[in-house]
C-alpha positions as CSV (number, residue, x, y, z in Angstrom):
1,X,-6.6,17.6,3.9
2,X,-3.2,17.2,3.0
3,X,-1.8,18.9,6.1
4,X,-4.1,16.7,8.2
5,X,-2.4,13.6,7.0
6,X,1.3,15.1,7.2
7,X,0.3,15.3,10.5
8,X,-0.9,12.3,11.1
9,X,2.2,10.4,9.1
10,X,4.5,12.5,11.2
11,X,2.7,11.7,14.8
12,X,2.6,7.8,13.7
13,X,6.3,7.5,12.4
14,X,7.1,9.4,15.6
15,X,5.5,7.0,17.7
16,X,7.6,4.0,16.0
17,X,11.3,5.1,17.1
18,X,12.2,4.9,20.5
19,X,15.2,6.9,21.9
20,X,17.6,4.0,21.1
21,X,16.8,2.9,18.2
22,X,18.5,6.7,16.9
23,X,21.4,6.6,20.0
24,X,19.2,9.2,22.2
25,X,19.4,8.3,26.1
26,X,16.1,8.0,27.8
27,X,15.6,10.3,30.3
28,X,12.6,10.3,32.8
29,X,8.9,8.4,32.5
30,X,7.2,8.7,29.1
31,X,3.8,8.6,29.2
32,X,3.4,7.9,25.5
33,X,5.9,5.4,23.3
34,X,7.9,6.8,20.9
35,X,10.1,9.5,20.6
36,X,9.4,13.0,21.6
37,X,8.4,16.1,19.3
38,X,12.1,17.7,20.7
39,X,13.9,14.8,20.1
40,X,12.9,14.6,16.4
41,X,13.8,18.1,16.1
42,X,17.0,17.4,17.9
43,X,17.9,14.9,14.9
44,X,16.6,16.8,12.3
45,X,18.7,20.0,13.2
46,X,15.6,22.1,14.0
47,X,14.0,24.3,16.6
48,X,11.1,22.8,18.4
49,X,8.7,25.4,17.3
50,X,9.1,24.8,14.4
51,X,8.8,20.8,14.1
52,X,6.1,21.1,16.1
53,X,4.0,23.6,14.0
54,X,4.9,20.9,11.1
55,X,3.6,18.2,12.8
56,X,0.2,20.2,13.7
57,X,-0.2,20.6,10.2
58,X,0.5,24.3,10.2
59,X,1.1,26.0,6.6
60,X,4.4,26.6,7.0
61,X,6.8,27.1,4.1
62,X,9.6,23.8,4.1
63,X,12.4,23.2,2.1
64,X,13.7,20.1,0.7
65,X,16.8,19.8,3.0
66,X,14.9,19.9,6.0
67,X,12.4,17.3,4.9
68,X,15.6,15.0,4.2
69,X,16.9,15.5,7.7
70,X,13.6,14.9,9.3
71,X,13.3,11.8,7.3
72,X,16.2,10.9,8.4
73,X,15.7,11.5,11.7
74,X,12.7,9.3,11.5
75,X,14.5,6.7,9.9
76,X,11.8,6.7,6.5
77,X,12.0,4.6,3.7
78,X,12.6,5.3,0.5
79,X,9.0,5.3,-0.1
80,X,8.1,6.9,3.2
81,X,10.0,9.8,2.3
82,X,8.7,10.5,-0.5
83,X,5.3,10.0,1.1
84,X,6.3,13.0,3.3
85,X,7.9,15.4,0.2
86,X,4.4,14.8,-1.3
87,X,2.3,15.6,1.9
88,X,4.8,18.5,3.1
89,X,4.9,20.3,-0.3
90,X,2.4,18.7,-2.5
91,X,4.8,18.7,-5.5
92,X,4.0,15.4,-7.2
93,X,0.5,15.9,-7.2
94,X,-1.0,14.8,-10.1
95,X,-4.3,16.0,-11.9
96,X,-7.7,14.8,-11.0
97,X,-8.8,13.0,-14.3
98,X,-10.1,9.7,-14.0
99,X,-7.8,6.5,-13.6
100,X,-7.6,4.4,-16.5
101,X,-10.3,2.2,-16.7
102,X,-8.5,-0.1,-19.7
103,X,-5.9,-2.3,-20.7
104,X,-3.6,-1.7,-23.6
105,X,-3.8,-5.3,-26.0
106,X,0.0,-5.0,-25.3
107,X,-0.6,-5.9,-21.6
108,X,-3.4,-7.8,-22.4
109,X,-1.1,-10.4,-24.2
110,X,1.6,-10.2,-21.5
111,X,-1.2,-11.4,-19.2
112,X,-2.6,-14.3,-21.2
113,X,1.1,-15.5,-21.6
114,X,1.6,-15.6,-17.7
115,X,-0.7,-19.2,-18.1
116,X,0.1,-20.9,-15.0
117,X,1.2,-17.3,-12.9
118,X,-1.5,-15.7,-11.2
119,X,-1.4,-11.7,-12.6
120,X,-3.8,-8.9,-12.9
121,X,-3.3,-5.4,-13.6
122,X,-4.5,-2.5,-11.4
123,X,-4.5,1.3,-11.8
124,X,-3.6,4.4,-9.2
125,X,-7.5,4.0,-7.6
126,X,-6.3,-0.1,-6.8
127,X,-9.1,-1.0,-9.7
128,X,-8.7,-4.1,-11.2
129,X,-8.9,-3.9,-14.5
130,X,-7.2,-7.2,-16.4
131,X,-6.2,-10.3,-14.8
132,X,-5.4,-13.3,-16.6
133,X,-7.3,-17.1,-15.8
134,X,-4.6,-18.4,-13.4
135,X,-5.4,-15.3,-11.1
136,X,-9.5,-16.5,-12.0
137,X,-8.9,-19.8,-11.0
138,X,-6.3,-19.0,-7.8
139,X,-8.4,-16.4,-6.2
140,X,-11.5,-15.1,-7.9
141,X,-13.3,-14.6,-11.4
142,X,-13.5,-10.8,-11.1
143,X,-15.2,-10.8,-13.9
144,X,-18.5,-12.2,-11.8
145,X,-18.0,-8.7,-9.9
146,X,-19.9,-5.8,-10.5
147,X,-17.4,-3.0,-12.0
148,X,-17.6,-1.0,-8.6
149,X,-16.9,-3.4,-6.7
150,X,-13.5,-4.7,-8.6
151,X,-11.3,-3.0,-5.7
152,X,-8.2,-5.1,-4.5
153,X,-9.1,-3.2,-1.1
154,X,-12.9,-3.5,-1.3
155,X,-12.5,-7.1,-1.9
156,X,-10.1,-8.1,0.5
157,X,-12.0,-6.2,3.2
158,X,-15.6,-7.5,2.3
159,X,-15.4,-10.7,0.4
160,X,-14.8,-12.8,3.9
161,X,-13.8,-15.8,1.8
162,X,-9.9,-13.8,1.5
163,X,-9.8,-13.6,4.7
164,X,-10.0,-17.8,4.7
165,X,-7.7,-18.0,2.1
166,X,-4.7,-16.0,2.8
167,X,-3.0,-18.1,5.8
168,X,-1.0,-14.9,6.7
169,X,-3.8,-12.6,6.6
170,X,-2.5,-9.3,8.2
171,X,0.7,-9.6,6.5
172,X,-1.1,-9.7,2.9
173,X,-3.5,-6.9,3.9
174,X,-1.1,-4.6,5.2
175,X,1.3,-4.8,1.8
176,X,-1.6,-3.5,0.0
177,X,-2.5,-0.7,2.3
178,X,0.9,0.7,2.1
179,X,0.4,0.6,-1.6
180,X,-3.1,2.5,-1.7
181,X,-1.3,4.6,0.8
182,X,1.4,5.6,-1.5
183,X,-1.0,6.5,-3.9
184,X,-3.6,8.3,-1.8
185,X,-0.5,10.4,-0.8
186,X,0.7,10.9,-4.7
187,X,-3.0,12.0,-5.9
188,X,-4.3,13.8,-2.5
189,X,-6.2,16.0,-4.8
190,X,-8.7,13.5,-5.7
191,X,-12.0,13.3,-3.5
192,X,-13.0,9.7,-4.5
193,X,-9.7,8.8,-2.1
194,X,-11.4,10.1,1.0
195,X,-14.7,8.8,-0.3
196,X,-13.5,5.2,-0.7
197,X,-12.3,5.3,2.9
198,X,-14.6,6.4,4.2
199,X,-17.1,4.2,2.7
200,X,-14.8,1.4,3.4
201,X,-14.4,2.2,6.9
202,X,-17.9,2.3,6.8
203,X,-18.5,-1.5,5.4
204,X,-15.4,-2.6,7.7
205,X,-14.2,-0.9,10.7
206,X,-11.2,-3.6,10.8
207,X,-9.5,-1.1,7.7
208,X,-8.9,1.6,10.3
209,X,-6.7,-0.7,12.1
210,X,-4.6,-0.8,9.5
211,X,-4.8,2.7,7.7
212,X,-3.9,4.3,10.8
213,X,-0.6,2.6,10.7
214,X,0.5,5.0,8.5
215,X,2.6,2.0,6.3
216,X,3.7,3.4,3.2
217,X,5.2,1.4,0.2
218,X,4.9,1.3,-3.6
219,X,6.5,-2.2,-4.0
220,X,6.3,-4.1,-0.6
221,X,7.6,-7.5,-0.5
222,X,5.3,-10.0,-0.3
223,X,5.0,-13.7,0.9
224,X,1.9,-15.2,0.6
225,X,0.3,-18.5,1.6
226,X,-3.3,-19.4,0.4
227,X,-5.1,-22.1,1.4
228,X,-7.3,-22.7,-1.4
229,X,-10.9,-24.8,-1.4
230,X,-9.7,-27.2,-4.3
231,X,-5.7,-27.2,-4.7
232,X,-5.1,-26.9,-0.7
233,X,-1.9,-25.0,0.2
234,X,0.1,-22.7,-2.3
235,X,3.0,-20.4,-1.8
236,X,3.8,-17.1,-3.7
237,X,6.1,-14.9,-3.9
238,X,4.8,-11.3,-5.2
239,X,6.5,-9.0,-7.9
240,X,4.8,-5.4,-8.3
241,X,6.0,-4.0,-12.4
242,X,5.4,-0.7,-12.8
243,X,4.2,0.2,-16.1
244,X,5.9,3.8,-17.5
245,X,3.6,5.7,-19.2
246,X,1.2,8.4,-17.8
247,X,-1.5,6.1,-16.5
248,X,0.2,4.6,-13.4
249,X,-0.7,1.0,-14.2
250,X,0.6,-2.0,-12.0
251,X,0.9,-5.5,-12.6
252,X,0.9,-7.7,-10.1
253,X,2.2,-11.4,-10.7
254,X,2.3,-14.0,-8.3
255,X,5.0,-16.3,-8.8
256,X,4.7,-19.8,-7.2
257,X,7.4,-20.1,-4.4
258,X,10.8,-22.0,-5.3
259,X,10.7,-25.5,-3.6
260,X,7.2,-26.0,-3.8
261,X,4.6,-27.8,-5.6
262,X,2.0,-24.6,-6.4
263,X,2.7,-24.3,-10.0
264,X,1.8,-28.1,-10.1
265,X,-1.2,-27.1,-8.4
266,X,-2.2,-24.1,-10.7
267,X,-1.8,-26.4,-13.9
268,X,-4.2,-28.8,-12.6
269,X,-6.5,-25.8,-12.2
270,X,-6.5,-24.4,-14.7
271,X,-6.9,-27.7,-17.5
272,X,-9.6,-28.8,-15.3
273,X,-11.7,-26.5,-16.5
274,X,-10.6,-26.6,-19.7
């Protein structure tokens, strides 16, 4: 499974470059954009065989060194890369116990404190498992949704009312795709990753569209522009925090964009239904 998506990555990040974006001439009709499977070997300082085996997905022994040319032969990103150390060698694989499933009063309090900043905390799986009353008011009260289905994915791919909201729809979907991706690379091991795509696929064809991009990102920088039923238009300006520990938590907090009236906008929300 893992070699099937090292290929995959490979292929799609392939597909990206053309020759001079990475000062190659072109030479003859390509029949496919992107680069070629020689060219990237080329770049990376290996034989074509070779590259080729490891972008088939063969089980071929790789070292570190070569991974970093080939990344940078395909120009990755930080996160990218280590995307592909994870697929090629499967060293930070993690173990298969659950995800967390609660929130530490410590982040609990951090949250209520956030009163007029949309926030709500989310483990490796992208389950949402905390938010605060700003993010209830601004997007939706999670709490109204069965357990299962309290998925930043599974929502923003069934609940059609998202799709209303967010103005710049395909930008806001595709942030969060390259972070499930990150960590669908980080925990290959765990079946219920290829069972939540699947099923999702299933429920949405449209997710394909954008898993197949291969887009890869822990953090990705995010504007977003909602249009919401009661407070109209609001800007924000995402911020991913980490949370060290071993249960790879994330908090995401929505900040209102500088210049604009959304915070205004989020107070009234809120104290109305005080």
């Amino acid at each position: 499974m893992r070699r099937q998506a090292l290929s995959d990555f490979l292929r799609t990040q392939r597909g990206k470059l053309q020759p001079h974006d990475v000062g190659l001439p072109v030479s003859g009709r390509r029949r496919t954009p992107g680069l070629r499977r020689e060219e990237v070997a080329l770049l990376a300082g290996v034989s074509t065989t070779w590259y080729t085996w490891l972008e088939q997905g063969r089980d071929i022994s790789v070292s570190p060194q070569v991974l970093n040319c080939i990344a940078d032969a395909l120009r990755l990103t930080h996160d990218e890369r280590k995307y592909l150390f994870v697929l090629a060698t499967g060293q930070y694989e993690s173990s298969l116990t659950a995800s967390t499933t609660e929130v530490s009063s410590a982040i609990h309090l951090i949250l209520q404190q956030l009163h007029f900043y949309p926030a709500f905390v989310s483990d490796r799986r992208c389950n949402i498992i905390g938010w605060n009353e700003a993010a209830a008011k601004v997007f939706i009260d999670f709490g109204e949704l069965p357990a299962e289905e309290r998925n930043i994915l599974w929502i923003l791919f069934t609940r059609k009312e998202f799709k209303v909201l967010a103005e710049n729809w395909n930008d806001f979907i595709r942030g969060f795709v390259a972070i499930f991706r990150s960590y669908y690379g980080q925990f290959m091991g765990d079946p219920w990753y290829i069972d939540f795509v699947d099923k999702i696929s299933q429920v949405n064809p449209e997710f394909q569209s954008f898993w197949n991009h291969n887009e890869v990102s822990s953090a990705p920088d995010m504007f977003i522009e909602f249009r919401h039923a009661k407070a109209g238009k609001m800007l924000f300006d995402l911020t991913s925090l980490q949370v060290q520990g071993s249960n790879d938590i994330r908090i995401s907090v929505y900040t209102p964009s500088k210049g604009t009236n959304t915070e205004e906008k989020i107070k009234k929300l809120v104290k109305h239904e005080d």
